[in-house]
C-alpha positions, 0 to 999 in steps of 0.5 A: 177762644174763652167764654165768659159771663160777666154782670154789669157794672163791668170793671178793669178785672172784668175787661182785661182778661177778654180777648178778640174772638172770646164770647161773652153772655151779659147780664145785668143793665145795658143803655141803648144810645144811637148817633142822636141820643150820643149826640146829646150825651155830649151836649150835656157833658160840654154844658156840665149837666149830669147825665142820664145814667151812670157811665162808670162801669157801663155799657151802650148797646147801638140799639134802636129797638122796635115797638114792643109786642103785646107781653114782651118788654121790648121788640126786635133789638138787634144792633146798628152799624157801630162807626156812626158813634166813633165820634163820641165813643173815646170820649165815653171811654175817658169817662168810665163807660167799659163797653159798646156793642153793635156790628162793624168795624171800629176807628183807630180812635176808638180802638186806642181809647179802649186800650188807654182805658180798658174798654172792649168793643162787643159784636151782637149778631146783625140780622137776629134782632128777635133773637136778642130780644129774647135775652133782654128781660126788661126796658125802659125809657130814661132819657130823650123819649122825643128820639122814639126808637133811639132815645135811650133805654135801660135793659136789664139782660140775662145772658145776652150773647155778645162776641168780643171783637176789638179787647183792650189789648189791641186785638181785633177779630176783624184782622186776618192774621198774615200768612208767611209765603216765605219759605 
């Protein structure tokens, strides 16, 4: 197991050296997006109209943060239940977007589509939203405020601690490795 600290926009070279279990601090800009901010992440792509952000080089946190309290820019952050934005996530990745983060496990879609196009899926620690918050310095609405907590924000993050759970290489953290009881 490795440690990294990477900045966003994150690259190829960024991506391929990680493997499944390597922890990672992040800084830069991250998106928070969620089932119906995804959803209309693809409206606008099948109607050919730009997007909010940049996806080159991106990375969505699966994120629906609560009200910010007074002198912080944002409240408890901790990630969703990731499976529910497989639908789109391949698609994202044929488009430039490098990572996503949340908790859970992954489709064989979306694991393909991260070895296809050098993608990596991050863990963030389900259950430690005010933990994470603390690493996100700044963030604001871009897109779909209608959403409220899932519209899509900006974060810029210093050093937010994420765990590599599937890499571009096919490894995943979640598999158990076999044991030969032969023998």
């Amino acid at each position: 197991m490795a440690e990294y600290k990477l900045n966003t926009p994150l690259t190829d070279a960024d991506i391929e050296p990680l493997r499944a279990g390597d922890v990672v601090f992040l800084s830069g800009t991250i998106y928070s997006a969620r089932d119906a901010a995804h959803k209309k992440l693809v409206e606008l792509l099948d109607a050919g109209k730009e997007l909010p952000f940049e996806l080159t080089g991106s990375a969505i946190y699966y994120v629906g943060p609560s009200p910010a309290p007074p002198g912080r820019p944002i409240g408890s952050a901790g990630p969703t239940t990731s499976y529910r934005m497989d639908t789109y996530a391949p698609r994202l990745h044929s488009l430039g977007m490098k990572a996503s983060i949340g908790k859970g496990k992954r489709s064989d879609e979306v694991k393909e589509a991260m070895k296809k196009y050098k993608g990596v899926y991050f863990g963030a620690t389900g259950g430690a939203g005010a933990l994470l918050s603390n690493s996100i310095v700044e963030s604001t609405v871009i897109a779909f405020e209608e959403l409220g907590p899932e519209a899509i924000r900006a974060m810029k993050v210093k050093d937010f601690p994420l765990l590599v759970i599937n890499d571009c290489h096919g490894g995943e953290l979640y598999v158990k490795p076999k044991l030969d009881t032969a023998g």
